[in-house]
C-alpha positions as CSV (number, residue, x, y, z in Angstrom):
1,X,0.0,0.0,0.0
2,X,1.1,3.6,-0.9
3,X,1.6,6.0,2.4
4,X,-1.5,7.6,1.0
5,X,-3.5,4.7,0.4
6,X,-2.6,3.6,4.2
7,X,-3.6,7.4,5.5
8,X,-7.4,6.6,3.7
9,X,-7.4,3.5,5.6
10,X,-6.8,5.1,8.9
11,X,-9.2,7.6,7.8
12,X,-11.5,4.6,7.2
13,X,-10.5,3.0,10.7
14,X,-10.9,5.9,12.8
15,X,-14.4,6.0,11.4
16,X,-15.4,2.4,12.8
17,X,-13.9,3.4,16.4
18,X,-15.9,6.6,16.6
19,X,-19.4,5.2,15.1
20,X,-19.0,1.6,16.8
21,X,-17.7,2.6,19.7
22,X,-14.8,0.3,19.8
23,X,-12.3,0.1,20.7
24,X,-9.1,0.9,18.9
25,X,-7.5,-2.2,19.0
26,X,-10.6,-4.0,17.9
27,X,-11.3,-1.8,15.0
28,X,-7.8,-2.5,13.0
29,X,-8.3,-5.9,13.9
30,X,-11.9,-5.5,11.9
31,X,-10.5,-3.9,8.9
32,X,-7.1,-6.3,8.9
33,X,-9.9,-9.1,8.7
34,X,-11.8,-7.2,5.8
35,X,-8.6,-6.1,4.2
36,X,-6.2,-9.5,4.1
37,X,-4.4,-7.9,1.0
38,X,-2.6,-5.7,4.1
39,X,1.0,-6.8,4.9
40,X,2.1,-6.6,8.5
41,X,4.3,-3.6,7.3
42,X,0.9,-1.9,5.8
43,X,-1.1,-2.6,8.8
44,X,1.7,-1.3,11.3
45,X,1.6,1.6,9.6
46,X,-2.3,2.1,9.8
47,X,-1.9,1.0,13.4
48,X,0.5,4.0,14.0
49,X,-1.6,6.4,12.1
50,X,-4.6,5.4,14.0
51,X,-3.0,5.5,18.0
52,X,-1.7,8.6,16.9
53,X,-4.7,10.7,15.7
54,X,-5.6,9.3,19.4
55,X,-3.0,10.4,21.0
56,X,-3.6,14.2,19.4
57,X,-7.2,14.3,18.8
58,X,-8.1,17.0,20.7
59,X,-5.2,19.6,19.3
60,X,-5.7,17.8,15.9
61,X,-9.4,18.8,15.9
62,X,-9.3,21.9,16.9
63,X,-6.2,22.6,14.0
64,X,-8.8,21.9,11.6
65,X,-11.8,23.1,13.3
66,X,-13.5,19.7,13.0
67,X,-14.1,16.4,14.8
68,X,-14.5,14.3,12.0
69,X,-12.0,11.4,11.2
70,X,-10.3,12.9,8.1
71,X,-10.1,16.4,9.7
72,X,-8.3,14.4,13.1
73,X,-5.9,12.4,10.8
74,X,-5.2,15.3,8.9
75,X,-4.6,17.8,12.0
76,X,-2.4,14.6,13.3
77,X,-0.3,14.5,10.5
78,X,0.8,18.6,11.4
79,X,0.9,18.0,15.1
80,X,2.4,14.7,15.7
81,X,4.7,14.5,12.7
82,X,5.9,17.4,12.1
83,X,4.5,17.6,8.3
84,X,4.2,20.6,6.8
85,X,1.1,21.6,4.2
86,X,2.7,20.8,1.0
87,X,3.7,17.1,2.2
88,X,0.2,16.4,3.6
89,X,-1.4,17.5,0.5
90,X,0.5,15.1,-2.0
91,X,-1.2,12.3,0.7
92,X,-4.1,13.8,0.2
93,X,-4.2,14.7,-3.4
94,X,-7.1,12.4,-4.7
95,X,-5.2,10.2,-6.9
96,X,-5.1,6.3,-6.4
97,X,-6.4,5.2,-3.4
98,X,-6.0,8.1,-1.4
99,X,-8.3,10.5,0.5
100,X,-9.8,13.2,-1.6
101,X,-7.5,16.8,-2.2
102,X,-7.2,19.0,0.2
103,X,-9.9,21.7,0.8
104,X,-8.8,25.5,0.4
105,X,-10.1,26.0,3.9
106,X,-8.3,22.6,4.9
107,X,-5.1,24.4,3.3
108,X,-5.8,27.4,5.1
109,X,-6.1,26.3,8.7
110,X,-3.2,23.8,8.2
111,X,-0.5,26.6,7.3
112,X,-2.3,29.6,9.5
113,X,-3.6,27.7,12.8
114,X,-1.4,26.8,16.0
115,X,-2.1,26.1,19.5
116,X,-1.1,29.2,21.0
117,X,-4.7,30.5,22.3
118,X,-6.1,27.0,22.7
119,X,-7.4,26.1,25.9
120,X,-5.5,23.4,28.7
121,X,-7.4,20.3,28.0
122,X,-7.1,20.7,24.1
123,X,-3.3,21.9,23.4
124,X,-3.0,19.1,26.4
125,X,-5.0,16.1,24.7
126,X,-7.0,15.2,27.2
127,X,-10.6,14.9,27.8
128,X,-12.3,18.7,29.1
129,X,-14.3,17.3,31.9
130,X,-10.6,16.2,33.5
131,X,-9.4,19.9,33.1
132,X,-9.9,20.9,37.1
133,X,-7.9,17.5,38.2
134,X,-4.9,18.1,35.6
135,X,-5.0,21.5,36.9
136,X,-5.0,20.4,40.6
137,X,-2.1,18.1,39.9
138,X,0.0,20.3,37.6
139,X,-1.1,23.8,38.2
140,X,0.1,26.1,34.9
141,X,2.0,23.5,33.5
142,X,-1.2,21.1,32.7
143,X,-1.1,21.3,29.4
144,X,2.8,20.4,28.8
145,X,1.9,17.1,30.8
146,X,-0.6,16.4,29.2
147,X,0.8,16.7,26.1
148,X,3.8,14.8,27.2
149,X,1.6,11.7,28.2
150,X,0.4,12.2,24.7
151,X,3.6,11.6,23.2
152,X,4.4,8.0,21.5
153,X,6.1,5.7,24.2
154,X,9.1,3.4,24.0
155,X,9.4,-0.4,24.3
156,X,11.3,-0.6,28.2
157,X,12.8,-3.7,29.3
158,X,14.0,-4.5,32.7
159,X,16.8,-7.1,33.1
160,X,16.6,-9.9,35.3
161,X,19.4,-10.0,37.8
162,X,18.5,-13.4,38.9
163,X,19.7,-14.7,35.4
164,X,22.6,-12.6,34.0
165,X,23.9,-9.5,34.3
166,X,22.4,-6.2,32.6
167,X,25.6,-6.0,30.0
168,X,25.0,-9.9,29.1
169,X,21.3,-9.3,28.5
170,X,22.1,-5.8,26.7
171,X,24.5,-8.0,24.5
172,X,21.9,-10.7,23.9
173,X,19.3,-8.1,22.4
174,X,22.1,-6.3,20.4
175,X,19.8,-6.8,17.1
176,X,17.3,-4.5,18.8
177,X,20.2,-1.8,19.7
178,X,19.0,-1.2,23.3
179,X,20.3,1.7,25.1
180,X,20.6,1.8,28.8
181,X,17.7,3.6,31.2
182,X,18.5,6.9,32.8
183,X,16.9,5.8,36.1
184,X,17.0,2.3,36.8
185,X,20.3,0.0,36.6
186,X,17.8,-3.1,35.3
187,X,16.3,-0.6,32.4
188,X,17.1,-1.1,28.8
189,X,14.9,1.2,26.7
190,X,14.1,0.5,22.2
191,X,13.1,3.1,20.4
192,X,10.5,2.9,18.1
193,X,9.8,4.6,14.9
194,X,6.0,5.7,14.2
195,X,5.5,3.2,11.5
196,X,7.6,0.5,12.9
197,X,6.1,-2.8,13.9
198,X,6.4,-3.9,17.3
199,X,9.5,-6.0,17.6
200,X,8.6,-9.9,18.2
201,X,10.4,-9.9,21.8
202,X,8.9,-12.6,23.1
203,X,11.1,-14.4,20.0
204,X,14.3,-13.3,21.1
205,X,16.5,-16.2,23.3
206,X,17.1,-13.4,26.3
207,X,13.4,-13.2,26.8
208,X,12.6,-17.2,26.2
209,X,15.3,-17.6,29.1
210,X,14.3,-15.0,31.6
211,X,16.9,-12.7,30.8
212,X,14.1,-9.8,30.5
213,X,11.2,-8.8,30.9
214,X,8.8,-5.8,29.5
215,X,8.4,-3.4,32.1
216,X,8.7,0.7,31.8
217,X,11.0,1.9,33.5
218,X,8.8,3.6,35.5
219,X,7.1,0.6,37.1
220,X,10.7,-0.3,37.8
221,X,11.5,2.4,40.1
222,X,8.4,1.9,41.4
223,X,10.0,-1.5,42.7
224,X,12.7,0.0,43.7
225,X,11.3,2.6,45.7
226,X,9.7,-0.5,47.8
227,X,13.5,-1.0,49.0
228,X,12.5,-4.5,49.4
229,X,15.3,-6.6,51.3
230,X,16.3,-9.9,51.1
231,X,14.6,-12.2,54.1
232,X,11.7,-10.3,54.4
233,X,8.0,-11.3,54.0
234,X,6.1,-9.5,51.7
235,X,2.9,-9.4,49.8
236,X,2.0,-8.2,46.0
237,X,-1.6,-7.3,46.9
238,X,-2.4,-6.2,43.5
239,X,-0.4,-8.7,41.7
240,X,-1.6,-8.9,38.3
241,X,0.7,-10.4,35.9
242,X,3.8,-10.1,38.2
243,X,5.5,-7.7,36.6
244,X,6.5,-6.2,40.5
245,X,6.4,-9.2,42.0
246,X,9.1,-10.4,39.7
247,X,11.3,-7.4,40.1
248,X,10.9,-7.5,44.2
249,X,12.0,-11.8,44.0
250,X,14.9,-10.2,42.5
251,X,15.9,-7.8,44.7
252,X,15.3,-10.2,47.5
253,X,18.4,-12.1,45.7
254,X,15.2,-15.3,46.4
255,X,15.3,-15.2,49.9
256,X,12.6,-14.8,52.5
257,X,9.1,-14.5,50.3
258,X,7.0,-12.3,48.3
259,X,3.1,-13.6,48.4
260,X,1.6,-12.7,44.8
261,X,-2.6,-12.0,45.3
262,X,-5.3,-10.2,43.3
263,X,-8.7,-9.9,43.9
264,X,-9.3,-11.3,39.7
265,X,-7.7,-14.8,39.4
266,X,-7.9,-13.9,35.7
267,X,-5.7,-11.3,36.0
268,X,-3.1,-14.0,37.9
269,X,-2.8,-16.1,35.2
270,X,0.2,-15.0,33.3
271,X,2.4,-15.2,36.7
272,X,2.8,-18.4,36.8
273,X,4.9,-19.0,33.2
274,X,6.8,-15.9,34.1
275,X,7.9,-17.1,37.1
276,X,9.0,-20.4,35.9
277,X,10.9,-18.4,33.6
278,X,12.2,-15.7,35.9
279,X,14.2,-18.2,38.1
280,X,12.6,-16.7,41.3
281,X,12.3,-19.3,43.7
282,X,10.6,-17.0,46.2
283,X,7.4,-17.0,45.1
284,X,4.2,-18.2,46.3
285,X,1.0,-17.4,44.4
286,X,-2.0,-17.2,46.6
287,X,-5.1,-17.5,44.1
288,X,-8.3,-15.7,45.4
289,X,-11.1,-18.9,46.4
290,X,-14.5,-18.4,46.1
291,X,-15.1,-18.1,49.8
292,X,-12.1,-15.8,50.8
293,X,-9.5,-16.5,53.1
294,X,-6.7,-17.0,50.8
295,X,-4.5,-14.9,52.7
296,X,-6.2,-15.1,56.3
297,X,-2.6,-16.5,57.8
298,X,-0.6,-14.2,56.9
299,X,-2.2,-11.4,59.1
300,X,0.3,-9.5,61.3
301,X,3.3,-11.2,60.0
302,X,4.3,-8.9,57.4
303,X,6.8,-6.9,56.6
304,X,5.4,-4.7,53.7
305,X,2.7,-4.9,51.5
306,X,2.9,-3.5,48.2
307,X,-0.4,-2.1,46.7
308,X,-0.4,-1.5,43.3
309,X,-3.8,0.0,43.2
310,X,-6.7,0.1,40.8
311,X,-6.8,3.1,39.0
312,X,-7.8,5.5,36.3
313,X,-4.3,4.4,34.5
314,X,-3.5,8.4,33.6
315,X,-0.1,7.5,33.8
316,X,-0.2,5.1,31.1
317,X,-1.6,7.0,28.6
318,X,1.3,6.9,26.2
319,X,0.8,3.4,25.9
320,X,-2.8,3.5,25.5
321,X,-4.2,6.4,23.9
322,X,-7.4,4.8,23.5
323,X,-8.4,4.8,27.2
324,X,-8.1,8.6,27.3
325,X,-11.5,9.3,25.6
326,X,-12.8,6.1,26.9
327,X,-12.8,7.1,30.3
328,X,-15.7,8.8,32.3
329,X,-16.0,10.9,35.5
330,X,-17.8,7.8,37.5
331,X,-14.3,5.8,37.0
332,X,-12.5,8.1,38.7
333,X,-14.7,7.9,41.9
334,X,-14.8,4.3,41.6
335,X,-11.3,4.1,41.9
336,X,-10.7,6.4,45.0
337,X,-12.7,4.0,47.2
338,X,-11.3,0.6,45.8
339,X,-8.0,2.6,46.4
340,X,-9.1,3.9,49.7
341,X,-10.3,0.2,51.2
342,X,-7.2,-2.4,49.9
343,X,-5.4,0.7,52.0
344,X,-7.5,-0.2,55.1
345,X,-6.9,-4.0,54.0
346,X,-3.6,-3.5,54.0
347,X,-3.0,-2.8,57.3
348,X,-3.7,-5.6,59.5
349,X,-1.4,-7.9,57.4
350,X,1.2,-5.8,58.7
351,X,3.7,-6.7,61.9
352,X,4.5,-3.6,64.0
353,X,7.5,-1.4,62.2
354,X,5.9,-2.7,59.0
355,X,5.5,-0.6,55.9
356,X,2.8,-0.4,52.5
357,X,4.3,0.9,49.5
358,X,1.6,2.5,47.6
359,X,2.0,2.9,44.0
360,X,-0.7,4.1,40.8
361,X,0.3,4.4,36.9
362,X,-2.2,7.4,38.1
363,X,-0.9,11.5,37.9
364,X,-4.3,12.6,39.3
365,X,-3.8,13.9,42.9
366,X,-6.8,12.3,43.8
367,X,-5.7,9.0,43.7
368,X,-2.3,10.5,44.8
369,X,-1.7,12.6,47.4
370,X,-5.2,12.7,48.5
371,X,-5.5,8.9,49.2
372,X,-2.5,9.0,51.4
373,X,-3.6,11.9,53.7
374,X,-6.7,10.1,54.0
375,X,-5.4,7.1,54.9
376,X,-3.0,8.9,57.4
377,X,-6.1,10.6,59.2
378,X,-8.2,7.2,59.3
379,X,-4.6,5.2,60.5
380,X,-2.5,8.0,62.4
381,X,0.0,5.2,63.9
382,X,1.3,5.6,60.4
383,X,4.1,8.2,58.8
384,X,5.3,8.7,55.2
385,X,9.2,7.6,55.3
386,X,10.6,10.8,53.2
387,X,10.2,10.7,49.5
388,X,14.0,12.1,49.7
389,X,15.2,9.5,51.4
390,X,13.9,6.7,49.4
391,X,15.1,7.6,46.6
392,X,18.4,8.3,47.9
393,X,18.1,4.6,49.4
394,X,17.1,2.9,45.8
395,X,18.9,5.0,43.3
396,X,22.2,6.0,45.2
397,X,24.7,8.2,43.0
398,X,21.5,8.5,40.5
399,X,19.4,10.0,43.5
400,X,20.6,13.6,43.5
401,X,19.3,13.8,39.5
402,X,16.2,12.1,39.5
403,X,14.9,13.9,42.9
404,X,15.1,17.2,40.9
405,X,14.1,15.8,37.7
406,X,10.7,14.2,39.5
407,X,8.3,15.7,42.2
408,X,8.3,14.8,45.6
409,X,6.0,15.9,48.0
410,X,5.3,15.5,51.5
411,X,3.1,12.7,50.5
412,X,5.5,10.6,47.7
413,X,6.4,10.1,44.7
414,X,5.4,11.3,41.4
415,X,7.1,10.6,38.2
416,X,5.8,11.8,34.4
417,X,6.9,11.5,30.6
418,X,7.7,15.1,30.8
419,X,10.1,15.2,33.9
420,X,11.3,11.8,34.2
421,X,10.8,10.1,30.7
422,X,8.6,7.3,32.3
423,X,4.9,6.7,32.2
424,X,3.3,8.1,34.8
425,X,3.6,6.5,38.1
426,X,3.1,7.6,41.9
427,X,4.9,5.7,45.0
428,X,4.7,6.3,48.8
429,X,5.9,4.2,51.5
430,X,3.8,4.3,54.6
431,X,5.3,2.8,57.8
432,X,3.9,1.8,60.9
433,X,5.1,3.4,64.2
């Protein structure tokens, strides 16, 4: 296919998502069905296209002055890629397979409009009914972070330390040129073009023999940040697929033992082939039953429980573009009180001096900040160990940098695309008096 027939196609795509209602992934999965004659390159490329008229729909729209899918793809093609009028037009010249010729008032708002007098939420991409939260989080500079958890993310690895050594696993995916995080000493990082195709990493031998795993970076120092110690008893209370649990059994060198739960068994299943292939030893995957009581016997012997809480997923919106316009105010209040009770949960697990490290892929303060002085009201015996001093404690010589790249508050933690390069995560250890 011809860049221009691929742009109709998107055009075409972005049409299905918007009148169906589906979601992204679902809709090029439709047309791929409808359209076999598509390579893989052809359909990477529409992919691309697609995720990121999503990423910019807002700015895009408003470029042109229109929400329809040819005005979005267009306004995309200015504020995403960089293309000026004269390239867009010979995609959109009418010939072949293409979309139709430009418009003279398409012309005209793609050489004369910008985003200086746009409002927050649109030069921001993200939706207007989240404007007052951005702005509670971020202040003046919403729109920049919002327009930086718009941006296209990168494939982030995180080597295993219980099977080789970063360098050896950095050699092993040499074909993928890896580069080294600017965080975390386990983070290898792949750039990706916009029309490139995912690279098959699941193929490659250092993944097949637990060498890595994908993780952002992100999530890693989120790990990290739990200063987890080998000998101690800990629970993953939010386990899903295991990414932290895996990365805590490896700084626990496999001894002492990390408990992996979550209240959706389905959400389990995944662990149990990564951890066969991690080499963690220290595992032990307590499946929710039926009638409860999975984890009944481990209360007050604990020496940290790590809550990786339900959330809006803000944070990963580089990742999923989709979500963004998906989302609705009721999700957001749904969260705060799942978020607010596995908190109270969490607390009789706990042996005196114990700690919870509470982490989102949230940047709303609401399931941030807020949760944590709430929880420090309802649970006063409790204190937030010193943002300062755990990153000083995880990151050593790195700690000085990231502490003024990132923001710490008096409550914890909170790291973005546009000051840390990462998705968006939040972390605060709690400890008991």
């Amino acid at each position: 296919m011809t860049p221009a027939a691929r742009l109709a196609a998107a055009i075409e795509v972005f049409g299905i998502l918007e009148s169906e209602r589906k979601p992204a992934a679902d809709a090029l999965k439709a047309w791929g069905v409808a359209h076999r004659f598509a390579g893989s390159g052809d359909r990477a490329g529409i992919a691309g296209l697609v995720y990121d008229a999503l990423r910019r729909r807002a700015s895009s729209a408003y470029i042109m002055g229109a929400e329809t899918p040819r005005a979005i793809l267009l306004g995309m093609l200015k504020r995403e890629r960089g293309m000026d009028v004269e390239a867009i037009a010979r995609l959109a010249d009418g010939a072949g397979y293409g979309p139709s010729a430009l418009t003279d008032d398409e012309r005209k708002r793609l050489e004369t409009v910008d985003l200086a007098d746009a409002p927050a939420h649109v030069a921001g991409d993200y939706p207007e009914w989240l404007g007052v939260h951005f702005a509670n989080s971020f202040g003046d500079l919403a729109a920049e972070e919002g327009a930086a958890l718009a941006s296209r993310a990168p494939l982030d690895l995180r080597a295993n330390i219980l099977k080789a050594h970063p360098d050896k696993t950095t050699k092993m995916l040499s074909d993928l040129n890896p580069e080294d995080g600017q965080w975390s000493p386990w983070a290898l990082r792949v750039k990706l073009a916009a029309d490139a195709k995912s690279p098959a990493i699941h193929a490659e031998p250092a993944f097949i023999k637990g060498m890595a795993e994908v993780q952002d970076e992100g999530s890693q120092l989120a790990a990290l940040f739990s200063n987890a110690r080998p000998g101690e008893q800990i629970i993953d209370l939010c386990a899903g697929a295991g990414g932290k649990t895996l990365a805590l059994a490896a700084m626990m060198q496999n001894k002492g033992q990390v408990f992996a739960t979550d209240d959706d068994k389905r959400r389990l299943a995944p662990i149990h082939d990564r951890l066969a292939r991690s080499g963690a030893r220290n595992v032990q995957v307590r499946t929710p039953k039926s009638i409860g009581g999975e984890i009944d016997d481990l209360a007050g012997r604990l020496d940290m429980v790590v809550i990786d809480a339900p959330c809006t997923g803000t944070g990963a919106w580089r990742r999923n573009p989709d979500a963004k316009w998906r989302m609705r105010p009721g999700a957001l209040e749904q969260r705060q009180k799942e978020q607010a009770d596995i908190l109270d949960r969490a607390v009789g697990l706990l042996k005196s001096g114990g700690r919870i490290t509470y982490i989102t892929c949230s940047v709303l303060d609401e399931e941030n900040g807020a949760q944590v002085r709430g929880f420090l009201t309802r649970h006063p015996e409790f204190s937030v160990v010193p943002p300062a001093e755990v990153v000083k404690t995880a990151l050593g010589d790195r700690a000085d940098a990231f502490a003024k790249a990132a923001r710490l508050s008096a409550e914890g933690i909170l790291m973005t695309p546009r000051t840390t390069d990462t998705d968006g995560f939040f972390v605060s250890v709690l400890k008991r008096g």
